[in-house]
C-alpha positions as CSV (number, residue, x, y, z in Angstrom):
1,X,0.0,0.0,0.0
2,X,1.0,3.8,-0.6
3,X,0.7,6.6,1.6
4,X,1.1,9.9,0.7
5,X,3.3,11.8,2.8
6,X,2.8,15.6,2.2
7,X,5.4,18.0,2.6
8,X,5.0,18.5,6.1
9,X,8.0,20.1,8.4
10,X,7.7,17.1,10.7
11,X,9.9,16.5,14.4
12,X,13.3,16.2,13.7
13,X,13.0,12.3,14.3
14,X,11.3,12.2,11.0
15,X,13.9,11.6,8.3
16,X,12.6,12.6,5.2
17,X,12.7,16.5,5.2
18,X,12.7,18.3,2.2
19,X,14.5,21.0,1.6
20,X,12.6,24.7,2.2
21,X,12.4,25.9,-1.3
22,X,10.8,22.1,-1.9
23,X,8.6,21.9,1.1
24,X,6.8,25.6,-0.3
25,X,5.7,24.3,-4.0
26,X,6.2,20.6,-3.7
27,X,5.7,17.4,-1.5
28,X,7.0,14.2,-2.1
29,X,5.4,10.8,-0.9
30,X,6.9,8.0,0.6
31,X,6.4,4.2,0.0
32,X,5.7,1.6,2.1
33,X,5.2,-2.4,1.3
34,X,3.2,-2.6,4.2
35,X,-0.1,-0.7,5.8
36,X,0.8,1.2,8.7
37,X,-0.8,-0.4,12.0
38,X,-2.9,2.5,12.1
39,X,-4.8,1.6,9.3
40,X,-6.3,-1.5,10.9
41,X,-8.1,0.0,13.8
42,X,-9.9,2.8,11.3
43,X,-13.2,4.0,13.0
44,X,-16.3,2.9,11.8
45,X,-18.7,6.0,12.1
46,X,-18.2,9.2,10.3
47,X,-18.0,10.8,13.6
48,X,-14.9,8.8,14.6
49,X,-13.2,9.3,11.8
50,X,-13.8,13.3,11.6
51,X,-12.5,12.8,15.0
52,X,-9.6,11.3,13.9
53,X,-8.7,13.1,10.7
54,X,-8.8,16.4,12.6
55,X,-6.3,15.1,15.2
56,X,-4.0,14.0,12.7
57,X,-4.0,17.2,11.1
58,X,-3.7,19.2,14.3
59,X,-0.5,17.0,14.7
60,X,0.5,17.3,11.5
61,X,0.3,21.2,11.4
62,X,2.3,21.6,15.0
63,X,5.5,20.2,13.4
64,X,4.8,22.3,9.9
65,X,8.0,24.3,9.3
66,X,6.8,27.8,9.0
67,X,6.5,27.8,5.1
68,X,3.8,25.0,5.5
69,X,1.8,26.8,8.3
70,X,1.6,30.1,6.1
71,X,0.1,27.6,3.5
72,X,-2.0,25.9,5.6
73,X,-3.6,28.8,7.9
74,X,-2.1,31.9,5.8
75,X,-0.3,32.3,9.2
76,X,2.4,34.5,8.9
77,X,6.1,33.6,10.8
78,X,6.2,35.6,13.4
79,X,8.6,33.7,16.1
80,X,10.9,33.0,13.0
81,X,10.8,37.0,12.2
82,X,11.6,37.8,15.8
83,X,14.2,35.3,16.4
84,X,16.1,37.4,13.7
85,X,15.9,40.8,14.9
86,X,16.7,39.0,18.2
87,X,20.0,37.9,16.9
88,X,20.7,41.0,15.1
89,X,20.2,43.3,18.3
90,X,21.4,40.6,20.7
91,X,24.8,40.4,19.0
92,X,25.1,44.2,18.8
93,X,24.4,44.5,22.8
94,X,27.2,42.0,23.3
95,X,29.6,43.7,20.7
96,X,28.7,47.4,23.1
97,X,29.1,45.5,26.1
98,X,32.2,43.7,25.2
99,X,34.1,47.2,24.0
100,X,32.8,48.4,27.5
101,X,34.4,45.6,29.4
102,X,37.7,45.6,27.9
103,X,38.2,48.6,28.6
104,X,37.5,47.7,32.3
105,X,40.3,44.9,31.9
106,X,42.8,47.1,30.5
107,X,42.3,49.6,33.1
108,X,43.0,46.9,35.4
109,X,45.8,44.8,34.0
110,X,47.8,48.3,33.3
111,X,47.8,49.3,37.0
112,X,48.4,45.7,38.1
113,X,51.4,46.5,35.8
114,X,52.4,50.0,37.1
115,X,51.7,49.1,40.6
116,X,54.8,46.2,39.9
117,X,57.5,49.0,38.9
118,X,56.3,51.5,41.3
119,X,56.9,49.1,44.5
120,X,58.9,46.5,43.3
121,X,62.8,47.3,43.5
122,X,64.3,46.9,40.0
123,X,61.2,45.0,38.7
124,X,61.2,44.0,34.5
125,X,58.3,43.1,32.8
126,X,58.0,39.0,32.5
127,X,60.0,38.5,36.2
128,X,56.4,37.7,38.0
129,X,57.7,34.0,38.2
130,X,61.5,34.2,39.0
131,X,61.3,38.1,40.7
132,X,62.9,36.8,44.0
133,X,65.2,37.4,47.1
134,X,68.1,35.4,48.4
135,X,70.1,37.7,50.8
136,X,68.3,39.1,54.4
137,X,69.9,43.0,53.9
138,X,67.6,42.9,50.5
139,X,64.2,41.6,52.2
140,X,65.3,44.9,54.1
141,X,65.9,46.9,51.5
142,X,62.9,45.7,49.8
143,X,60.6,46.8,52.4
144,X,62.3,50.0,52.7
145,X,61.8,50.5,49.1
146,X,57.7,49.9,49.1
147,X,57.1,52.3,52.5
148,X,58.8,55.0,50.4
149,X,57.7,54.7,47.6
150,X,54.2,54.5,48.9
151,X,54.7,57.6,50.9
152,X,56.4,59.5,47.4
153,X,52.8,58.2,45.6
154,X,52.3,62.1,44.2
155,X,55.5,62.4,43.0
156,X,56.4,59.4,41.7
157,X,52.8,58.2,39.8
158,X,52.0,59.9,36.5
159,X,47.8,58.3,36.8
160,X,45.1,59.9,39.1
161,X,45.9,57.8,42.1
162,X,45.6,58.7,45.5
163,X,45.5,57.2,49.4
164,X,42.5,56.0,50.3
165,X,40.4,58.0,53.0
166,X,38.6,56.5,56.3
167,X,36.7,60.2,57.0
168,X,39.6,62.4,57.2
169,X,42.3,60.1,57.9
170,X,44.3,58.4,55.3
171,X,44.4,54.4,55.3
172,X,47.7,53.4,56.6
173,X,49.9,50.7,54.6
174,X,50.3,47.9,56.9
175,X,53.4,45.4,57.7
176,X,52.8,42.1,58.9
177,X,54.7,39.1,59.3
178,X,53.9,35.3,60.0
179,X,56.2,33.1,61.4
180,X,56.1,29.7,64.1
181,X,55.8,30.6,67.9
182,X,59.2,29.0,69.1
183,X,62.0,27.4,67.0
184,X,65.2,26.1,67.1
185,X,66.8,24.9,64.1
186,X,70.3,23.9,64.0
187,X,70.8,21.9,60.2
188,X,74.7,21.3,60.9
189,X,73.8,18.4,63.6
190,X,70.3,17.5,61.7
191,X,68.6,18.4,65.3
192,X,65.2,21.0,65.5
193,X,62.2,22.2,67.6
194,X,59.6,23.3,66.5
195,X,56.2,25.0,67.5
196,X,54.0,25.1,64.9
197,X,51.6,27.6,66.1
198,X,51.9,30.5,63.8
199,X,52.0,34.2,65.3
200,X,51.6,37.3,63.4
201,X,53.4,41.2,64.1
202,X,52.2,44.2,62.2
203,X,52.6,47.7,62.0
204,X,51.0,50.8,60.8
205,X,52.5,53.4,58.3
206,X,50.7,56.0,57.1
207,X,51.3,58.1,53.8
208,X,51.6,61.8,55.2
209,X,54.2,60.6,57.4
210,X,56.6,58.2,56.4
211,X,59.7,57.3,59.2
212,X,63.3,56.5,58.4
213,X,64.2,53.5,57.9
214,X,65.6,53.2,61.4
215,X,62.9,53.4,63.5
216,X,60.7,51.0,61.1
217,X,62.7,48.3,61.5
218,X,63.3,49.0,65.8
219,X,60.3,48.0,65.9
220,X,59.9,45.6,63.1
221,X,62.4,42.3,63.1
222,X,62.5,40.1,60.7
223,X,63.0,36.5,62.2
224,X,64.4,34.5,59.3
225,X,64.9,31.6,61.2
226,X,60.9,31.2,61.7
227,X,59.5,33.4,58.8
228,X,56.4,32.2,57.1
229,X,56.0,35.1,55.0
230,X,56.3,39.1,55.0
231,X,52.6,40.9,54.0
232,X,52.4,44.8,52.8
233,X,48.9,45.9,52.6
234,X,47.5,48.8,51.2
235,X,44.7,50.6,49.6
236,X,44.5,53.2,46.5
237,X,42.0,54.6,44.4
238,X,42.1,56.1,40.6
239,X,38.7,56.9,38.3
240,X,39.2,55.0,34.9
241,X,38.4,58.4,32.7
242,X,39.0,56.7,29.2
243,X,35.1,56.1,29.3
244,X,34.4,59.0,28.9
245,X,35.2,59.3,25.5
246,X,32.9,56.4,24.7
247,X,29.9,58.2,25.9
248,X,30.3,56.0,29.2
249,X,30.5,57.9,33.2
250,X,33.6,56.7,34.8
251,X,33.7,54.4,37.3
252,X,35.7,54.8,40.7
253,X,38.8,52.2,41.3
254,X,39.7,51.0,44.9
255,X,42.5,48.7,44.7
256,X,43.6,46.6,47.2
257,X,47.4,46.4,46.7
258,X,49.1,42.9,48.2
259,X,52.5,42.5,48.2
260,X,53.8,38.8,49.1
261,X,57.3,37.9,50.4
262,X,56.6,34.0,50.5
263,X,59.2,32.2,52.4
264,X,57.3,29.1,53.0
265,X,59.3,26.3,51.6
266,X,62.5,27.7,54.1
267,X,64.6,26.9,51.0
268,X,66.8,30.3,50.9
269,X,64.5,31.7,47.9
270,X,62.0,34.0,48.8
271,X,59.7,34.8,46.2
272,X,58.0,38.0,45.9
273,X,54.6,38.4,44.5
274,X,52.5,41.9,43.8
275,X,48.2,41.1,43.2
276,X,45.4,42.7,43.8
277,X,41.9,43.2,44.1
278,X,39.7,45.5,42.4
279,X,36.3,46.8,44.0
280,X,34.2,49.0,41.6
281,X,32.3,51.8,42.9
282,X,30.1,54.7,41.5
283,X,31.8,58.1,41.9
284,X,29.8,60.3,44.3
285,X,30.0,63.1,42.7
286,X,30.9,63.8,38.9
287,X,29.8,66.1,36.4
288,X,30.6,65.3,32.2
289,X,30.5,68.5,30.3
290,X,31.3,67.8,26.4
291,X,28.8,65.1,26.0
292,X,24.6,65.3,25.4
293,X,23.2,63.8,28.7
294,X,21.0,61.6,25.7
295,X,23.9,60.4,23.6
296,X,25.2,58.5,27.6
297,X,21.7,56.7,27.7
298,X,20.9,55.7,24.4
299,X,22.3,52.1,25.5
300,X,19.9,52.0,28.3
301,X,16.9,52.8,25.5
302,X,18.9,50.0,23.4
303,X,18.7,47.7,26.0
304,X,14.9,47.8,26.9
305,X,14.3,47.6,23.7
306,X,16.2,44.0,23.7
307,X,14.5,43.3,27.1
308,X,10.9,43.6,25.3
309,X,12.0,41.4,22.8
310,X,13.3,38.7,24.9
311,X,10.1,39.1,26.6
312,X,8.2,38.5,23.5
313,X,10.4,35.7,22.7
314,X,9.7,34.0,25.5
315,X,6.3,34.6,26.1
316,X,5.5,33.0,22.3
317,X,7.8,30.0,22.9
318,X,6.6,29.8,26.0
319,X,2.9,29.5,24.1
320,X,4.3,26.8,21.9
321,X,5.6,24.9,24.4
322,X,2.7,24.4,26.1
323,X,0.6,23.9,22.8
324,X,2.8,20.7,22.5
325,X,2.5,19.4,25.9
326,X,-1.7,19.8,25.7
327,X,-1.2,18.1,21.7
328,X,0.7,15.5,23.6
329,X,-1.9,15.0,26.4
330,X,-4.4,14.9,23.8
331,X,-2.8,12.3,21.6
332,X,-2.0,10.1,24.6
333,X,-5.7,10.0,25.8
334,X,-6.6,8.9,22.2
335,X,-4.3,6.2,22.3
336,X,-5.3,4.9,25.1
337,X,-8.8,5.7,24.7
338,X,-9.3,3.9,21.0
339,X,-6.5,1.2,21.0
340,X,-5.6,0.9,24.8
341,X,-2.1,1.1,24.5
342,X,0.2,3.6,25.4
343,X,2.4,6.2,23.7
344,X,5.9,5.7,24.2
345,X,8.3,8.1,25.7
346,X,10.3,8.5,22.8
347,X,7.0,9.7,21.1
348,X,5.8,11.9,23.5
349,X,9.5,13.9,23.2
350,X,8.8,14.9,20.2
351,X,6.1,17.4,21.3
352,X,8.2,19.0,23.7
353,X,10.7,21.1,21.5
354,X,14.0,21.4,22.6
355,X,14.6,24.4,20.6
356,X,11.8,26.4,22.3
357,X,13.0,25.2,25.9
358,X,16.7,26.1,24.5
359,X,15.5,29.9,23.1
360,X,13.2,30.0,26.5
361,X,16.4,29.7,28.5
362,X,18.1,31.7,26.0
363,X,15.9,34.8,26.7
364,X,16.0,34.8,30.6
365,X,19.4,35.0,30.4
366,X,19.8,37.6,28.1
367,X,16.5,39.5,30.2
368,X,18.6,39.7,33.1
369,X,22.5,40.5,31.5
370,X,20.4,43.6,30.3
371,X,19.0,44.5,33.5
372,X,22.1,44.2,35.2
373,X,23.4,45.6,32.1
374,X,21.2,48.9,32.4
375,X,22.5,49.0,36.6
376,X,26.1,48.9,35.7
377,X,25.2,52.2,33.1
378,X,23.5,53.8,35.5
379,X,25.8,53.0,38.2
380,X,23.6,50.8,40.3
381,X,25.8,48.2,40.1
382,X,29.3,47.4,38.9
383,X,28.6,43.7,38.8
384,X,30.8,43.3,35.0
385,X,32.1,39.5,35.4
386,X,28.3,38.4,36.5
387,X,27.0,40.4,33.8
388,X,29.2,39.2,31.0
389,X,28.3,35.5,31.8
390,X,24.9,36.2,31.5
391,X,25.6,37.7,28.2
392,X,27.8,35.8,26.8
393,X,26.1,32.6,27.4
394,X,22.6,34.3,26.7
395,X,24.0,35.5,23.2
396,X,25.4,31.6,22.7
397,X,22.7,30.2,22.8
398,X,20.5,32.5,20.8
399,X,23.2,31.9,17.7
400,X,22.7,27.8,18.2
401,X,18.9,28.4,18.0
402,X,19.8,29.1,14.5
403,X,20.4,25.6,13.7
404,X,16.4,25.0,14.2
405,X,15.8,26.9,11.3
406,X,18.6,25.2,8.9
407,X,17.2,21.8,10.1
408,X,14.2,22.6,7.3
409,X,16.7,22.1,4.5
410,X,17.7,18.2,3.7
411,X,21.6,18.6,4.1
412,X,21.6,20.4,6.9
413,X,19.1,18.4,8.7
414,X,21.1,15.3,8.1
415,X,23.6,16.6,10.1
416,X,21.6,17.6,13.1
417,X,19.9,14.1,13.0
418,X,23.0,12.5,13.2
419,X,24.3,14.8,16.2
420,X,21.0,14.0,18.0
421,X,21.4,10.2,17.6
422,X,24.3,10.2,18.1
423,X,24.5,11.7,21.7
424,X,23.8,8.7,23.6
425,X,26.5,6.9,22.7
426,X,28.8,9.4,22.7
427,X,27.9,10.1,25.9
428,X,28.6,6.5,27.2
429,X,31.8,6.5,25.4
430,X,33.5,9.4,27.0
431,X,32.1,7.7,30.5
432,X,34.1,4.7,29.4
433,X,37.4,7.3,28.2
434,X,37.1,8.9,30.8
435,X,37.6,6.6,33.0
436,X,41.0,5.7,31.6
437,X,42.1,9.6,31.3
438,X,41.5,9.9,34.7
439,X,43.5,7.0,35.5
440,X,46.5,8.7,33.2
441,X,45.9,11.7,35.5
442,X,46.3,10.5,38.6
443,X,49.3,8.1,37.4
444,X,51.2,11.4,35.8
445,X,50.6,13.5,38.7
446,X,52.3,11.0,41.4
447,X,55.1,9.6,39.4
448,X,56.5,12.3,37.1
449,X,55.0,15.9,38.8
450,X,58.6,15.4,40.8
451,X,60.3,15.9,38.1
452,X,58.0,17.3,35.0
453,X,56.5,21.0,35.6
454,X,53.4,19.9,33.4
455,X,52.8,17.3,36.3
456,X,53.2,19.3,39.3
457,X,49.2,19.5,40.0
458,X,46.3,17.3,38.9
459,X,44.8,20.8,36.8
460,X,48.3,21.1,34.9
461,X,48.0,17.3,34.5
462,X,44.9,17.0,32.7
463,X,45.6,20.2,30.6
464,X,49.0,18.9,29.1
465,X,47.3,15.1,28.6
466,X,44.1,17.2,26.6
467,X,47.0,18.8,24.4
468,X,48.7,15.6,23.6
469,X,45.4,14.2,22.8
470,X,45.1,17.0,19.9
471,X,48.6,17.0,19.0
472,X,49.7,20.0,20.5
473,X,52.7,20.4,22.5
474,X,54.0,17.0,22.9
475,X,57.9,17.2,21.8
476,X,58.1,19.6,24.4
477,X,56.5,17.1,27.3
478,X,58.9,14.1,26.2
479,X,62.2,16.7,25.8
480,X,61.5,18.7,29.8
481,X,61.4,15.5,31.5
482,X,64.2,15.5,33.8
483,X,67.1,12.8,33.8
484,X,67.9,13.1,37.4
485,X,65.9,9.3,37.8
486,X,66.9,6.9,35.4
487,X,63.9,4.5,36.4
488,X,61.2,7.5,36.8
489,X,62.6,8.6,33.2
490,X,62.0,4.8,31.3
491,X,58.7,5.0,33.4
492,X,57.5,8.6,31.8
493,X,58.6,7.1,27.9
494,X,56.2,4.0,28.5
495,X,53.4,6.4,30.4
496,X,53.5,8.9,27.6
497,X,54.0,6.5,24.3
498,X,51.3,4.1,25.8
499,X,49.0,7.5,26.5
500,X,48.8,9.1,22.9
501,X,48.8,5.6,21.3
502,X,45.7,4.6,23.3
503,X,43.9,8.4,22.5
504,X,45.1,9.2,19.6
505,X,44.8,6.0,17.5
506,X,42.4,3.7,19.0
507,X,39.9,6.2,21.7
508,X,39.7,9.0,18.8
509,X,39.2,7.0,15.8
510,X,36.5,4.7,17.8
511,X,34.9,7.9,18.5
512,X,35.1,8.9,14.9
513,X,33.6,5.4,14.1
514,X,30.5,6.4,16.5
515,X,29.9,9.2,14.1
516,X,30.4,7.8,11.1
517,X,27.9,4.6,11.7
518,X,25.3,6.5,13.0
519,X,25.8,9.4,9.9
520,X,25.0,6.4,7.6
521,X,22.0,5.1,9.5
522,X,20.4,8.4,9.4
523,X,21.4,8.6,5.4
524,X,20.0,4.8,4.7
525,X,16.5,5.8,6.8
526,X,16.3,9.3,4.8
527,X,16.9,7.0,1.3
528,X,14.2,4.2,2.7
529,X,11.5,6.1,3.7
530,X,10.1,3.9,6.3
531,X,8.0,5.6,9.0
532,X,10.4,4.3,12.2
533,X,7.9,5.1,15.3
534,X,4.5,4.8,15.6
535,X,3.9,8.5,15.9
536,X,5.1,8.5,12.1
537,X,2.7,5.5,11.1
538,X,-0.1,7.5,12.7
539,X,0.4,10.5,10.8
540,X,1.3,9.1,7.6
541,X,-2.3,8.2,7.1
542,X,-3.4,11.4,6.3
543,X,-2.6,12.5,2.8
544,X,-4.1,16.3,3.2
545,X,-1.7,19.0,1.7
546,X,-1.0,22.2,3.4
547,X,-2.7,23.7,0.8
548,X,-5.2,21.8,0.5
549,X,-7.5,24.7,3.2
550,X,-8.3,21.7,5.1
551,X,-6.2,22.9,8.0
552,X,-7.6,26.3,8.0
553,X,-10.2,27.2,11.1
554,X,-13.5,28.0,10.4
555,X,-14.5,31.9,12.4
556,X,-15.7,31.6,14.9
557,X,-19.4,33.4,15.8
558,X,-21.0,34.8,18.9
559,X,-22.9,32.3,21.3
560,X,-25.6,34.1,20.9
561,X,-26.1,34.0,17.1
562,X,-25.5,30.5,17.0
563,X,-27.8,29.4,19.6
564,X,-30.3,31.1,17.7
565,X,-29.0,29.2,14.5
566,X,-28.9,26.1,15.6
567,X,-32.8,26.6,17.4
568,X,-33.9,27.7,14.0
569,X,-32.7,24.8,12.2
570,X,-34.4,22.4,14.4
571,X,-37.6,24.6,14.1
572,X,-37.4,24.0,10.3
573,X,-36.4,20.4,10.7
574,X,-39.2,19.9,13.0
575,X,-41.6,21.5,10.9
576,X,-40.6,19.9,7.8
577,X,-41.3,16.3,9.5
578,X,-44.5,17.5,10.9
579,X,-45.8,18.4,7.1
């Protein structure tokens, strides 16, 4: 028997899709050696089978591709129109907001910088890593050199920074050191005691008055013996002004200067570090002249705009969402109600679009990166890392709900089909590889972290094994193995030869093989034809084309009028028996 499939933008687990310029003018058919099971059970009373041929068509029209549904109800694509300007505006929020933000991380990696060769003696650009101390008069000379050069702040800086104010007083820098309670260590006859309680001392030193050198360090010893570590705290503020220029207020900077002399590991090195934190505040008082007060908020007008969109978005998806999961229902109870069986789950996915829930989550995103986006413009908030995330992954996912659209042409779809089935074994496979990475991590990061800097921590670890999987970086990791253990040395060939022949030629190309297989599966159902679900051999009865007008709705009229309709036709009917 033949059924007559028309060109109907089905779920994406139906296989035949024809491409969009062919599913507007033409609709192919399908054959099938067999009659569907559907076709056995076919209702015996006109009634039942109006009943249904209108739910097969109301299924039938929810997975019409928007060309078919303009055919079929003259309805025009609204969500598909939105979606567009959606990505157009969305992208161009990002763009503003990611201009806006760099020049937030410039402002901060450039007085991360200057803060380095302001208060670190002799500091060059690239020492962060081997900038250390070996000799006691230079930790000394060292701290000497950051109280003075925190005091000279005016005279030395050439940007708008300044001491930070507690009401009229000035912040002071503070000097702390950590060492163990008690100690005496004596290497020469291998003998020590220890108390490992660790004690703190600190002192004050505010910017207006600096003291000499002398009568810091009366009252500040350093105990080398015991030292833990030498802390210099201290707080500054600068305004970042270049926003101005860009139609944006300036934002106020506190940073929270740390300055690390680490002396942990007691190995004669002590390494010096320079971080800090960055708090951003609205200024308390500013006034722009130079710029229209419009021109600074036409971003906030921008982003509401986007905000009503999303909303729209969401609210129509939303709508659609729910139209599947009542279709579903609806089907379900027919199902059981006619043949008394029941729909499986894999059918009753297929109603619930993942696309929708995917733009749904999409939209609430993006809704509240603008809102924050509108506080940080306003200066409500300063809140750029939280804000960006939103974004970024709001704007991501809006550009993959594009690949719903360019599913409704054939070579595309083909692709997504195999993606989607696909996934579950993909899925179990990297369970099963991961497994064995892990093992490979935990392995490298024992044996050869001793003498491989790749493989000092379980993070650097799995990021040099993920580069050896894609080829990257791997003469280096065989050639900076250190020699100093001939055993630990044989052991790192056979742990890293074993390691990228296992990924690289057996793990990758089974993974490839997953692919592959279930690309030609997907190809050989598209070239067959065969309805695979029962879903498919339900709706494959019906042989109405969108065109057809059997899909349109009939207008609706007023209760009233056809009360009064339908009680004047059975006046006639009545009358016409009685004569």
């Amino acid at each position: 028997m033949t059924r007559n499939l028309p060109g109907v933008k089905p779920p994406e687990w139906l296989l035949w899709t024809s491409d969009m310029e062919e599913t507007c003018d033409i609709y192919d058919a399908y054959d099938s050696n067999t009659s569907p099971s559907w076709g056995d059970h076919q209702p015996e009373h006109l009634e039942n089978l109006e009943e249904v041929e209108a739910l097969r068509r109301k299924i039938k029209y929810y997975f019409m591709n928007p060309c078919e549904k303009y055919h079929a109800r003259g309805r025009k694509p609204w969500k598909l129109l939105l979606q567009i300007v959606k990505i157009g505006i969305i992208t161009i929020q990002l763009v503003s907001f990611g201009l806006s933000n760099q020049m937030v991380v410039e402002f901060k990696e450039e007085n991360l910088m200057t803060f380095r060769h302001l208060f670190l003696k002799d500091y060059v650009d690239g020492d962060k890593e081997t900038y250390a101390i070996y000799r006691q008069a230079d930790v000394y000379d060292h701290i000497e050199y950051i109280i003075t050069q925190f005091g000279l702040l005016h005279n030395n800086t050439v940007g708008n920074h300044e001491y930070e104010k507690n009401g009229t007083v000035y912040t002071p820098l503070r000097l702390c050191q950590e060492f163990y309670r008690n100690g005496s260590i004596y290497p020469g006859s291998e003998t020590f005691e220890i108390d490992a309680h660790v004690d703190s001392e600190c002192l004050d030193v505010y910017p207006m008055y600096t003291p000499s050198p002398k009568d810091i360090f009366q009252h500040f010893k350093v105990h080398f013996k015991r030292l833990l570590s030498v802390k210099i705290v201290f707080v500054l503020k600068a305004i970042n002004l270049q926003t101005v220029r860009h139609r944006e207020l300036p934002d106020c900077y506190d940073f929270t200067v740390f300055i690390t002399l680490d002396n942990e590991a007691h190995s004669g090195r002590i390494a010096v570090q320079l971080e800090n934190d960055v708090e951003i505040n609205e200024c308390r008082d500013w006034k722009v002249t130079g710029a229209a007060g419009k021109s600074i908020y036409l971003t906030v007008v921008f982003d509401c705009l986007i905000i009503i969109t999303c909303v729209v978005s969401f609210a129509l998806c939303t709508r659609s969402v729910f139209k599947g999961i009542k279709l579903m229902l609806e089907y379900s109870r027919f199902c059981d109600r006619r043949y008394g069986k029941e729909v499986p789950w894999s059918d009753k996915l297929d109603f619930v679009s993942g696309w929708y829930i995917l733009i749904i989550v999409s939209d609430t995103l993006t809704i509240t990166g603008s809102i924050l986006k509108i506080a940080i413009q306003t200066k409500v908030l300063t809140s750029y890392d939280v804000c960006s995330i939103f974004l970024g992954t709001g704007t991501m996912f809006v550009w993959i709900g594009v690949i719903r659209y360019m599913g409704y042409f054939r070579k595309y779809n083909i692709l997504l089909l195999t993606l989607r089935a696909a996934f579950p074994n993909v899925i179990r496979f990297i369970c099963c590889a991961g497994i064995i990475y892990l093992s490979y991590c935990f392995c490298g990061w024992i044996v050869l972290g001793p003498y491989h800097e790749k493989f000092r921590s379980l993070n650097t670890v799995s990021e040099c094994l993920f580069s050896l999987i894609n080829g990257d970086d791997m003469f280096p990791t065989f050639k900076n193995m250190q020699q100093k253990n001939n055993l630990v040395w044989i052991f790192s060939r056979v742990y890293l030869y074993t390691f990228v022949s296992l990924f690289i030629y057996m793990i990758l190309s089974l993974f490839i093989t997953i692919i592959t297989d279930t690309y030609d599966t997907i190809k050989h159902q598209q070239q067959s034809g065969n309805p695979t679900s029962d879903l498919m051999k339900f709706l494959s009865v019906c042989t109405d084309l969108p065109k057809s007008g059997v899909y349109r709705l009939k207008k609706s009229k007023s209760c009233l009028i056809n009360c009064c309709i339908n009680r004047w036709k059975r006046n006639q009917e009545r009358l016409t028996s009685e004569a």
